[in-house]
N, C-alpha and C positions, 0 to 999 in steps of 0.2 A: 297597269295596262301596257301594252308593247306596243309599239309605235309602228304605225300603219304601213301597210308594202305597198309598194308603186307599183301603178299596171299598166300607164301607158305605155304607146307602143309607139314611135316615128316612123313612118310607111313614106317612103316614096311614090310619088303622085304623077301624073302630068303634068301639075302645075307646080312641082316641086314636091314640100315634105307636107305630110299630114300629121300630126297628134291625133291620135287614135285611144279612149279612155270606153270604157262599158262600169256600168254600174248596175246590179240587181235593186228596184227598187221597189219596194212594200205598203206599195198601193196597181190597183188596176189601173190601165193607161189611161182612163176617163180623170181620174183622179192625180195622176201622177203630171200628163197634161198641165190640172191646173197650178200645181208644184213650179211649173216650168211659165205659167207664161201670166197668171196672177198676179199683179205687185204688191198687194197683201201678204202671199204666198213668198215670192221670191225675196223680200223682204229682209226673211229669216233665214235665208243661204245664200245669198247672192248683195241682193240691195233692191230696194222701190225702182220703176219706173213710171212714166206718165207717155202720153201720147195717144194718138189714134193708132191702133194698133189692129192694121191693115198693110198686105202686102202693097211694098213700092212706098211706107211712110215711114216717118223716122220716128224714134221715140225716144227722151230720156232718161239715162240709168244711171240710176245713183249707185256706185261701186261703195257700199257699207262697210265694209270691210277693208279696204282698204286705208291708210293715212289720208286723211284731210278728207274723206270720202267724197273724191273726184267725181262728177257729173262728167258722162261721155255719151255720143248721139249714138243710135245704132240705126239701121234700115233693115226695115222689117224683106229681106231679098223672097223666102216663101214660107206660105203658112199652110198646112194641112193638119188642122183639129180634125183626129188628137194625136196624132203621130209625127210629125214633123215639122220642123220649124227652121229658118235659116236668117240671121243678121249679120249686119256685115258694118264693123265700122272703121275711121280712117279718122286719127288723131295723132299728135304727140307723140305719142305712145307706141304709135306704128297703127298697121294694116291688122284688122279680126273680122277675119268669115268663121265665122261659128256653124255648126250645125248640129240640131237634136234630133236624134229619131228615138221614136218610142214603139213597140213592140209587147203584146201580153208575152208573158212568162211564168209559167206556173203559178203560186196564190198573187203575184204582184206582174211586175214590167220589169223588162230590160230597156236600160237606156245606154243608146250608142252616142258619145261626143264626138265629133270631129274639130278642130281647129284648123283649117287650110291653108296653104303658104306659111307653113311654120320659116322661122330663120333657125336652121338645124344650129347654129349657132349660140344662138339663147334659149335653147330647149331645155336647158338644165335650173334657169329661172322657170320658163311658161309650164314646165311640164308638174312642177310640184304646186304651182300656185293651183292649177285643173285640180291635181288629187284631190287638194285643201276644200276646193270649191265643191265637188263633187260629194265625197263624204261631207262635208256640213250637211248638202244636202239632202243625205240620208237620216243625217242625225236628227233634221228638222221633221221630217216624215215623221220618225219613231219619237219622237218626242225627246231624245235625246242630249245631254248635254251636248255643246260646240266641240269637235277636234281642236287645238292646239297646233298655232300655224307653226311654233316652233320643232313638231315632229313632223314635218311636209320640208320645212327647208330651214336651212340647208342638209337637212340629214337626206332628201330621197335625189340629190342634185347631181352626185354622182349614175347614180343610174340611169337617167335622161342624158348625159352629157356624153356617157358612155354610148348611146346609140347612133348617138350623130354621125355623119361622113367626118375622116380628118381633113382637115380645112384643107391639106398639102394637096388634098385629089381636086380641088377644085380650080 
């Protein structure tokens, strides 16, 4: 198997840079939805949450995949079942405004990611951890085996690092 192409894209925002990632996914948006906001569901591509899951509440997400599988809070900022959803959380780790939109698309959905207020900086980390994250989550839809985080990074780190502004312009 060859080792997966990177699609995000670094956009310049008003509020700075965005990550910008779309995935075709192989379920209708009703379905695809619950892909996205299930912790059953998200489980298997992302990691479990718990909480009241209501816009303006917080909720906990267990990052599964990740070492030590870090607990981080998110706020649930807007919820539109079944198309859009936006969390925003503020750790350690930094600043993450997420955003999903979902969309029908021929026999399945298109799903658009956002990440906002990227640091064009460490994009060359954020940007292949998404791909990784992204693709599992197709592979969980198809029932497919898990991606291989070691074809996401360091192999796709030059291409996100490459879009950034050079630091000197700033």
């Amino acid at each position: 198997m060859s080792s997966p192409k990177p699609t995000g894209q670094l956009l310049s925002s008003d509020q700075g840079f965005d990550l910008r990632l779309v995935r075709e996914l192989p379920a209708p948006v009703e379905r695809a939805w619950e892909w996205l906001t299930d912790p059953e569901l998200t489980e298997h591509w992302y990691g479990p949450w718990s909480g009241w899951a209501a816009e303006g509440h917080p909720i906990d997400v267990t990052l599964a995949f990740e070492e030590g599988a870090p607990t981080v809070q998110m706020v649930i900022r807007a919820c539109r079942e079944p198309e859009h959803l936006r969390l925003v959380s503020e750790d350690e780790y930094g600043n993450w405004d997420l955003e999903l939109s979902l969309r029908q698309h021929e026999e399945g959905s298109e799903l658009t990611f956002v990440m906002h207020q990227v640091d064009p900086q460490g994009v060359g980390e954020i940007g292949p951890g998404w791909e990784y994250y992204l693709d599992q989550l197709v592979a969980a839809i198809n029932g497919d085996p898990r991606p291989s985080w070691e074809d996401y990074y360091p192999a796709q780190q030059a291409y996100f690092q490459d879009q950034a502004p050079d630091s000197a312009e700033h």
